[in-house]
N, C-alpha and C positions, 0 to 999 in steps of 0.2 A: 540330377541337375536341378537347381535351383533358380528361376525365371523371374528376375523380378524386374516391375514397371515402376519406371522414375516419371512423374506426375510433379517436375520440377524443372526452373530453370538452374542453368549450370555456365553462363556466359559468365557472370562475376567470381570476385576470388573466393569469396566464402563459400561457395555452393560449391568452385573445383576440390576445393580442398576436401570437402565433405565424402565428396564423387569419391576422390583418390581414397579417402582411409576405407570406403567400403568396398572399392576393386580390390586393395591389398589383401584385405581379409580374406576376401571372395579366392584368389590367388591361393589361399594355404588351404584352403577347405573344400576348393570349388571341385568338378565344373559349372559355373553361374553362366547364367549368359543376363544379359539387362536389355531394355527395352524405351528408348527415352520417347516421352510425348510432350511436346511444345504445349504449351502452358495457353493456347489460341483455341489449341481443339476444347479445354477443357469451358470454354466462354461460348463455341458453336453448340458443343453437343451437353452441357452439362453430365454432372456427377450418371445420370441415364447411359449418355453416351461411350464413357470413360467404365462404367461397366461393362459394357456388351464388350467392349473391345479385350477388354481385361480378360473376359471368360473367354473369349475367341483365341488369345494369345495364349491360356492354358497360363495364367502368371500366376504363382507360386506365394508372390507378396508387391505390397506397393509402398512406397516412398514417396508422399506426397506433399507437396508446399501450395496448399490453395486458401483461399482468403473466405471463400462460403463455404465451407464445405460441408457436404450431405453426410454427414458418418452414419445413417442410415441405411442411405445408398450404397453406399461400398461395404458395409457389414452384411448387406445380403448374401457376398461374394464368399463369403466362409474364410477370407484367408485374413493375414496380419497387415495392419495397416501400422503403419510410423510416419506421424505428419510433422515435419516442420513449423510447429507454432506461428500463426500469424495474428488474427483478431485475440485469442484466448487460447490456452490450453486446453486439449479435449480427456475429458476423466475416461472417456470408455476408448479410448485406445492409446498406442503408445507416441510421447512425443517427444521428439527433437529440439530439445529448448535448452535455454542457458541461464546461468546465475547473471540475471540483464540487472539485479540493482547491483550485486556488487563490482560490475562492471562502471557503474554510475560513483558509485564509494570509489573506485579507484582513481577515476578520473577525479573528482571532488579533490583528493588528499595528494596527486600528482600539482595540481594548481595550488593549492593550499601553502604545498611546499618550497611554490617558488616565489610565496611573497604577494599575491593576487588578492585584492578584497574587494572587485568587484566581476560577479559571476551572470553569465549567461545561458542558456540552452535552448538548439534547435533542432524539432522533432515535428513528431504529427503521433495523434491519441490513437486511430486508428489500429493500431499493432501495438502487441503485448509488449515488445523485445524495445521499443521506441518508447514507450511509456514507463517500463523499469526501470530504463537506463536513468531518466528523466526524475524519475521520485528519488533513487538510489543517490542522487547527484546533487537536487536539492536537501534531500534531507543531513548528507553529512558536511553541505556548507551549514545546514541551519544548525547543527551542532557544534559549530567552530562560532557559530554568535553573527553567520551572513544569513542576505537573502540572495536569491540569482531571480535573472531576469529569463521571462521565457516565451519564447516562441512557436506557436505548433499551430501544423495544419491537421484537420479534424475530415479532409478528404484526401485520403492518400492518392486516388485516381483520378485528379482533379490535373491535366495539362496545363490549365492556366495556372494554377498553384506552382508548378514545378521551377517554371520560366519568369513567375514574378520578383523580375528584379526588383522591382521601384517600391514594393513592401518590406523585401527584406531589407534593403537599402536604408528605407526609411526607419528603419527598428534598430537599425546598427547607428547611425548618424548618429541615434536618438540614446544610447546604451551609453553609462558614464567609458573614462577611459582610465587608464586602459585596466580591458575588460577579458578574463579566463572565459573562454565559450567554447562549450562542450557542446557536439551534432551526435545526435542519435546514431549515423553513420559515416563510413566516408564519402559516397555519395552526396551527403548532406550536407558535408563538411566542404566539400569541394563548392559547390552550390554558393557557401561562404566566402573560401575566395574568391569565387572570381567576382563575388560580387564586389567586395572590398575592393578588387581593382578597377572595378567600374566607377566606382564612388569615390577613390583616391585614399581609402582608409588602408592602412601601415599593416602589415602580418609581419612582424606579431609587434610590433610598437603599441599599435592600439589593438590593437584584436590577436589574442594569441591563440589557435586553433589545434582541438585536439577531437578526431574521428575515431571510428571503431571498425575492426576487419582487417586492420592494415593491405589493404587490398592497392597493389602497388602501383596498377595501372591510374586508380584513381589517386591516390598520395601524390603522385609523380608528375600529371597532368596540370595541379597545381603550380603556381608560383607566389608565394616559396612552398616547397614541398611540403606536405601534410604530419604532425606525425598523427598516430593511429596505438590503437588499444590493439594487439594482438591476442588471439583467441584460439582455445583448443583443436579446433575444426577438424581438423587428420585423423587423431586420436578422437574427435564425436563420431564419424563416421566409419572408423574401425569399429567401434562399439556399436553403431548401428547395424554395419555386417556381422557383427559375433550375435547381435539378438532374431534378427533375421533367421540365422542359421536354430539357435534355439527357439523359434517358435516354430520351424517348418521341421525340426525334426523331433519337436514335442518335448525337449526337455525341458521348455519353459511353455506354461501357457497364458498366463496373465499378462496384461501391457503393463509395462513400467518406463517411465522416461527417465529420457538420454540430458543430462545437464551438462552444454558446454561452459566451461570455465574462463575467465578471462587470465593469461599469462602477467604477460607484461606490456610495457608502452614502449614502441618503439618512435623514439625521438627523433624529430627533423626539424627544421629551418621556421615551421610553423608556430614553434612554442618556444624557441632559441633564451627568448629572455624573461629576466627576474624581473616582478614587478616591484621592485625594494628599491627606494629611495637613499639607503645609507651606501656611499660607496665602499665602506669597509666592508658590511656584509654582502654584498654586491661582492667584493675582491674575494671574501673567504668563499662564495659560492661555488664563483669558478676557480678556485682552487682546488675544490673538496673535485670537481667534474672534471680537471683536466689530471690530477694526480693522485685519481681513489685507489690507484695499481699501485702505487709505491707506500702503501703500510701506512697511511696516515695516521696522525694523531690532532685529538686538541691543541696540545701543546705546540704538537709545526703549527697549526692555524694561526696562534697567537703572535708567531715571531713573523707573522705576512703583515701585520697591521700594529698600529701604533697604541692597542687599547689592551689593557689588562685582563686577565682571565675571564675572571669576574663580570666587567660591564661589559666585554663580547657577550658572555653567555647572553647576561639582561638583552642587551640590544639583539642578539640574535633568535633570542623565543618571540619578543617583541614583534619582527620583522615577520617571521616563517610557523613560528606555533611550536615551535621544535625544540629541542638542544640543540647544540654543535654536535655533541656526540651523536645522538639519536639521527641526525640528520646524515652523517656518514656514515653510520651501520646501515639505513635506509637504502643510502644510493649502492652501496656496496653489494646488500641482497638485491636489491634489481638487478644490477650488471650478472650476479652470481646466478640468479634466472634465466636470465637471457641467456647465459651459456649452456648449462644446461638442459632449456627446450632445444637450442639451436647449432649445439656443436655434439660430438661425438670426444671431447675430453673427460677422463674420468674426472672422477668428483674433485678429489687435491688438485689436479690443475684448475677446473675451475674456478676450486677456491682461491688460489693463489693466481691467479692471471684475475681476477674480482677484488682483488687486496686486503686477503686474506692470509695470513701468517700461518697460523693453527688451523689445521680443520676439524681436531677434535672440538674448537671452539665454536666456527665459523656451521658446526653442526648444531650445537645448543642455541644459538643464536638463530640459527633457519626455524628450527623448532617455535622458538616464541613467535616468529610470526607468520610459520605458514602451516602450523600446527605439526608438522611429520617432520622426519628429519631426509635431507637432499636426497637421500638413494631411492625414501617411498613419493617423494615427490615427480624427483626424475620419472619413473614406474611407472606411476599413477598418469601422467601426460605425455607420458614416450611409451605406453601399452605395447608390448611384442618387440620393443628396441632391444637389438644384439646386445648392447652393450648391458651389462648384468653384474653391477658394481653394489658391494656391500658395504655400508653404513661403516 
């Protein structure tokens, strides 16, 4: 049996999800049993205290989310440590972290796409996962020829930080409009509206808001609802359980980190609109988004508005950065992701419920932009999923 001490909180979405892929694991391998410690003892008794109990519990391994942490002190313990990244990443043990800039590039090019050319983000320097998102997000506006505007708290455990409206207030009022503002989370995101309600500013008119974790209790608390960057979490913490198991049973000895990935955006009410001035491209937009399922083309775009091929295109790179085309192959592989993480239809239906015709196509085409083609992606982010569909 395998005994390991969770040295984390698990009230939010991200951390259940986490929870859950490493029970499942635990389930095919076990019997585990787990051990949770509230995140309070670790402030009463420090990294000291948190040992003793460790060796008293006889734990096996720990899974840990602390913000100092002593890796000294718990390396005394002889077993495997896997921390949840918070200030830094740790080189001498194993950690649970994620690709946090390209989660920042994603958000960046979700905005980008709808026509936004003035950029915001709200964060705090303190954590690694808050400050990639942050660079990752600046840096691919500042390759489209923007700057964003930014916001961070430099004390994450600051209560009056948390609750100051009348700063964030004052930074929003103060932000041109209307303005793409990416939150380091959803948490943070939420934080945003309600300030915006306080202050009478429009979500998404003037502020269109986009979090990370889709975490639905907070997305939904909102008004208007959040959308949020969806991430691996299930499939990190299955991988957490599979390394667990190979360092307690010696097939693996060295720590190597667990990189969660960011999916997709699931969209809500928070980001609803285009920031584009032209109502033609404005008309093709939501065209392309209410009828990506019925096989579009350029060409249908063209006969929705009164402009020739030709000066849509111009007018429409103008607007978005994009083609017409590039822009509905775009929305088309997101929706075909979404399906994918989120449903149990083989790959051709997804394709085609994504509006997709060909999937010998709609496979060459996954490949340019998510380097593998649908079945090793599926795999790779649905780890141990029944379903076992070939390319």
């Amino acid at each position: 049996m395998i005994r390991v001490l969770l040295l984390t909180d698990f009230s939010g979405g991200y951390n259940r999800r986490l929870l859950k892929g490493i029970i499942r694991y635990s389930r095919e391998t076990g019997p585990w049993t787990f051990q949770r410690m509230p995140l309070y003892y670790y402030m009463m008794y420090g990294e000291k205290g948190i040992a003793e109990f460790a060796k008293k519990w006889n734990a096996d391994a720990i899974v840990a989310q602390l913000r100092d942490l002593n890796i000294a002190q718990l390396h005394s313990l002889g077993i495997p440590i896997i921390v949840q990244n918070y200030g830094e990443r740790h080189p001498s043990v194993s950690n649970l972290t994620g690709n946090y800039y390209d989660t920042g590039v994603m958000a960046a090019k979700y905005f980008l796409s709808r026509g936004y050319r003035n950029f915001a983000f709200y964060g705090y320097k303190n954590t690694i996962w808050s400050r990639e998102r942050g660079l990752g997000f600046a840096d691919e506006i500042k390759r489209n020829g923007y700057t964003s505007k930014i916001l961070e708290n430099k004390n994450p455990d600051s209560r009056a930080w948390e609750y100051n409206h009348e700063r964030i207030g004052k930074w929003l009022l103060g932000l041109p409009k209307p303005v793409a503002l990416f939150a380091c989370d959803d948490f943070y995101a939420l934080q945003i509206s309600e300030t915006c309600n306080m202050y009478n500013i429009s979500v998404p008119d003037d502020i269109a808001i986009l979090g990370v974790d889709n975490d639905e209790l907070y997305c939904n608390l909102s008004n208007p609802p959040l959308s949020s960057i969806v991430l691996d979490e299930e499939n990190g913490g299955y991988r957490v359980g599979k390394l667990i198991h190979q360092l307690c049973t010696n097939k693996t000895t060295k720590p190597c980190n667990i990189v969660i990935e960011p999916l997709y955006i699931e969209s809500r009410l928070s980001s609803e609109k285009y920031a584009i001035s032209n109502k033609y491209i404005q008309k093709v937009l939501k065209y392309i988004s209410e009828h990506y399922k019925d096989h579009i083309s350029v060409s249908d775009l063209v006969k929705q508005i009164p402009l020739s091929r030709r000066v849509l295109e111009i007018k429409f790179k103008e607007a978005t950065g994009t083609s017409v085309y590039q822009c509905i192959q775009e929305y088309k592989i997101d929706k075909f992701v979404q399906l994918l993480m989120s449903t149990d239809l083989t790959l051709y239906e997804a394709a085609y419920q994504a509006g997709f015709e060909d999937y010998k196509n709609v496979s060459r085409i996954f490949r340019k932009y998510k380097s593998m083609s649908p079945a090793e992606y599926r795999k790779r982010h649905k780890e141990n999923n029944l379903l076992n569909h070939n390319d």
